[in-house]
matplotlib code that plots the C-alpha trace (Angstrom):
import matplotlib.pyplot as plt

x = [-103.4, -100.7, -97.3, -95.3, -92.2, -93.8, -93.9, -90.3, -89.5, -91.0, -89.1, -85.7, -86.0, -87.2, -84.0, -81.7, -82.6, -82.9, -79.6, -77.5, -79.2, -81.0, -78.0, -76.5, -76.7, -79.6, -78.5, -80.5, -80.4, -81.2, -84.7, -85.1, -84.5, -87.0, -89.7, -89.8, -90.0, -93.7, -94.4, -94.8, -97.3, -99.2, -99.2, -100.2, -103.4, -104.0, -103.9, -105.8, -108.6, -111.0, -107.9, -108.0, -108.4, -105.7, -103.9, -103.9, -103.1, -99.9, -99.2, -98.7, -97.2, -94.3, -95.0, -93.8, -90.9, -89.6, -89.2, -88.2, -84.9, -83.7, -82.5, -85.0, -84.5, -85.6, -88.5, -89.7, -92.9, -94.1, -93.1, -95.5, -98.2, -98.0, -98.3, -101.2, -103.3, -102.3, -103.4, -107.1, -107.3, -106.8, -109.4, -112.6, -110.9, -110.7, -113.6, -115.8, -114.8, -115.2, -117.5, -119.1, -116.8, -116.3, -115.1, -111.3, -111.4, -112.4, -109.3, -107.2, -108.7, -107.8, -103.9, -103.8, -104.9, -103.2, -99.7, -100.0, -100.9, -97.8, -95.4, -96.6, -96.3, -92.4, -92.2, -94.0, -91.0, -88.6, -90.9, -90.8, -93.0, -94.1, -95.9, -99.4, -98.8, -97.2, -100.0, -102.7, -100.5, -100.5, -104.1, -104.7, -102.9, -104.4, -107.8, -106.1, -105.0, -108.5, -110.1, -108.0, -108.9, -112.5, -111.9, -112.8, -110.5, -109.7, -108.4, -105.8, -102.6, -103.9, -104.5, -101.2, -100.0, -101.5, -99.9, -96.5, -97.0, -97.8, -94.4, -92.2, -93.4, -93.2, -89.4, -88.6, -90.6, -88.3, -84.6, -86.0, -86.6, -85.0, -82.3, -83.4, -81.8, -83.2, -80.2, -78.4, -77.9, -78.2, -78.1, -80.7, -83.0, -82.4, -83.8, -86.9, -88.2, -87.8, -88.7, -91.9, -93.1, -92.7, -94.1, -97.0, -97.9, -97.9, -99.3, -102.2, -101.8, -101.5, -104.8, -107.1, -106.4, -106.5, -109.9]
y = [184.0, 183.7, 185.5, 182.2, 183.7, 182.2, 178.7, 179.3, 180.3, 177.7, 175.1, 177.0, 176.8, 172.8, 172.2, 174.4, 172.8, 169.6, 169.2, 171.4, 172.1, 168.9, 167.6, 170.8, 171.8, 173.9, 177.9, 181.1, 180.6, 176.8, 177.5, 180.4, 178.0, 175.6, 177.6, 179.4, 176.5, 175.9, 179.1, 180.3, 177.4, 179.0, 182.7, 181.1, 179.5, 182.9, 184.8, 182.4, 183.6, 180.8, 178.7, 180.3, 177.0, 175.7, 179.0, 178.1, 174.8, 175.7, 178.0, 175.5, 173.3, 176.0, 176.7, 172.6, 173.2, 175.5, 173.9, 171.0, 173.0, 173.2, 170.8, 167.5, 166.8, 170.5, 171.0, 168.1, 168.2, 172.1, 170.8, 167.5, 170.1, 172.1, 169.4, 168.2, 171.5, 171.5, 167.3, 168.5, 171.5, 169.9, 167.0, 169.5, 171.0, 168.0, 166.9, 169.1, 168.0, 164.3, 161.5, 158.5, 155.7, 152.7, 149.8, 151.1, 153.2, 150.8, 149.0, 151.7, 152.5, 149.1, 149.1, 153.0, 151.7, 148.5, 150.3, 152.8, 150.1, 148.1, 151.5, 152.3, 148.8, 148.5, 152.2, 151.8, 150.4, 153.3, 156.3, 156.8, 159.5, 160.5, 157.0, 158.8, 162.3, 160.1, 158.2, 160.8, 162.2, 159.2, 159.0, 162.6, 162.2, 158.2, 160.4, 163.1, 160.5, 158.5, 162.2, 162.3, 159.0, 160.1, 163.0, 163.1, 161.8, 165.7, 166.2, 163.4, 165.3, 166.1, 162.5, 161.8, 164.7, 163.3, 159.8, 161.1, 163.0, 160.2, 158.4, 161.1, 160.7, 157.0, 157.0, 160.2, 158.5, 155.1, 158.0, 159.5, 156.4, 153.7, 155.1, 152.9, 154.4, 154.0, 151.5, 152.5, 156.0, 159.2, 161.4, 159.2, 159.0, 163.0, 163.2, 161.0, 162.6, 166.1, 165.6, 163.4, 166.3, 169.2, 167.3, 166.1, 169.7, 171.2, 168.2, 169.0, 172.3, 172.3, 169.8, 171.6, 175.2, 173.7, 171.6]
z = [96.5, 99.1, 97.9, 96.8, 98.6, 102.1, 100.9, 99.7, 102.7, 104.5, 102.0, 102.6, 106.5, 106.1, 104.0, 106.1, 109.2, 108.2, 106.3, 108.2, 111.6, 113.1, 114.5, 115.5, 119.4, 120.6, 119.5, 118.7, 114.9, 115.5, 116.5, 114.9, 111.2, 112.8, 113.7, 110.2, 108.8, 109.9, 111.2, 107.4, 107.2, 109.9, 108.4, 104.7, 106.5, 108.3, 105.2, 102.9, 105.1, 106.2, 107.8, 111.2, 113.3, 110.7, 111.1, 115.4, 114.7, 112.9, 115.6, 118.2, 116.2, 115.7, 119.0, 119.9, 117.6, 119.2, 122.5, 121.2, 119.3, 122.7, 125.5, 125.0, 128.8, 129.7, 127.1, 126.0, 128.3, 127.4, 123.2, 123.7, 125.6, 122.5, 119.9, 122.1, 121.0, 118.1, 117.5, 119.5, 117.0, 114.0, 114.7, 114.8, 111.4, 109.7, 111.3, 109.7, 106.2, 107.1, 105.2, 106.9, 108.0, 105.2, 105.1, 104.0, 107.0, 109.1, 107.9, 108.5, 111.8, 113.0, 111.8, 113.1, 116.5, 116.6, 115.3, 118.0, 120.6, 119.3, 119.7, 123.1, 124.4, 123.3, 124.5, 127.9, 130.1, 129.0, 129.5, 133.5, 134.7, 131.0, 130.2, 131.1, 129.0, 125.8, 126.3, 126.2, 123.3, 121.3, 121.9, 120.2, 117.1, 116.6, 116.8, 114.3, 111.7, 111.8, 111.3, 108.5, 106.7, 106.7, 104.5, 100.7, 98.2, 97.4, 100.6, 99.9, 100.8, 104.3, 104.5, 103.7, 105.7, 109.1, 108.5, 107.7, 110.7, 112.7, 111.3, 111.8, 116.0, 116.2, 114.6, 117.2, 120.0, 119.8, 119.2, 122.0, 124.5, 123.5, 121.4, 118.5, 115.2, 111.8, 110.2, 112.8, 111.8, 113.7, 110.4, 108.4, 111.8, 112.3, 108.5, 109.2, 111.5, 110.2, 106.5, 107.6, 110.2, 107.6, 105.0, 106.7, 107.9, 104.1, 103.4, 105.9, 105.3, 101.0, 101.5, 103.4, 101.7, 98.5, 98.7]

ax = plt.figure().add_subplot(projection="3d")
ax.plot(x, y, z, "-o")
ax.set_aspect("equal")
plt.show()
């Protein structure tokens, strides 16, 4: 079993970021917090042994984090790049574990899609030159999340995991573009957007060691 002190760890630097750092200016320590946060994630998968594309997956994930720790305007494109991977990595993992399409998926599928759709239409006129890679970027994790809802019910926190995930980019997607605020509040959108992201990835990550 994985020594428990890495999943403290990775709780510790989830907390410590996203309480004290998240609205701090980009620093060394910054991204260093950050990245430990779900770089532990990605050395538990390693370790477990049989996680390596989950193992990779985390890794570019961290990888995403921490570009974006620094200067949105300078690193946002190499942070979405990374995420990208990480999205087209995780659908062949969760893939592989995935049960024929019902009619709750199909359900899902079609408020996944049409909740994307709804994002990237109110998005579109505020994205400039990035409307094409958001695009291509919403497209992958739509594809990641609908991998998800095909898993078993077993796999439920990874379920849950890749729709938090998905949350926590639609509420930083409108910050980011439109300036749009959960009630108006920079803290309480800051803590969205973390808490969802980290707990989606151990939820992905807790759901597809564990099964």
């Amino acid at each position: 079993m994985t020594d428990p002190r890495l999943w403290a760890l990775s709780g510790a630097s989830a907390l410590v970021y996203g309480l004290i750092f998240s609205q701090r200016e980009p620093s060394a320590l910054r991204t260093l917090i950050k990245g430990c946060a779900v770089g532990s994630l990605a050395l538990i998968a390693y370790l477990e042994g049989g996680g390596v594309l989950l193992a990779i997956a985390l890794a570019f994930c961290t990888l995403g984090d921490l570009f974006l720790a620094g200067d949105p305007k300078r690193w946002l494109r190499p942070g979405l790049g990374a995420f990208l991977v990480g999205h087209a990595i995780y659908l062949p993992l969760l893939g592989a574990h995935g049960a024929s399409p019902w009619l709750g998926f199909w359900i899902g599928a079609l408020a996944v899609g049409a909740a994307a759709g709804l994002m990237l239409r109110a998005l579109w006129p505020s994205l400039g030159d990035l409307r094409w890679p958001v695009s291509l970027y919403a497209v992958a994790i739509v594809c990641m999340v609908l991998a998800a809802l095909l898993l078993p019910p077993r796999f439920w926190p990874a379920t849950v995991g890749a729709l938090a995930f998905m949350a926590s980019d639609a509420i930083l997607s409108f910050d980011l573009f439109k300036g749009a605020k959960l009630l108006g509040s920079p803290r309480l959108t800051a803590w969205a957007v973390w808490f969802l992201y980290w707990g989606g990835q151990v939820g992905i990550c807790w759901g597809m060691l564990g099964a």
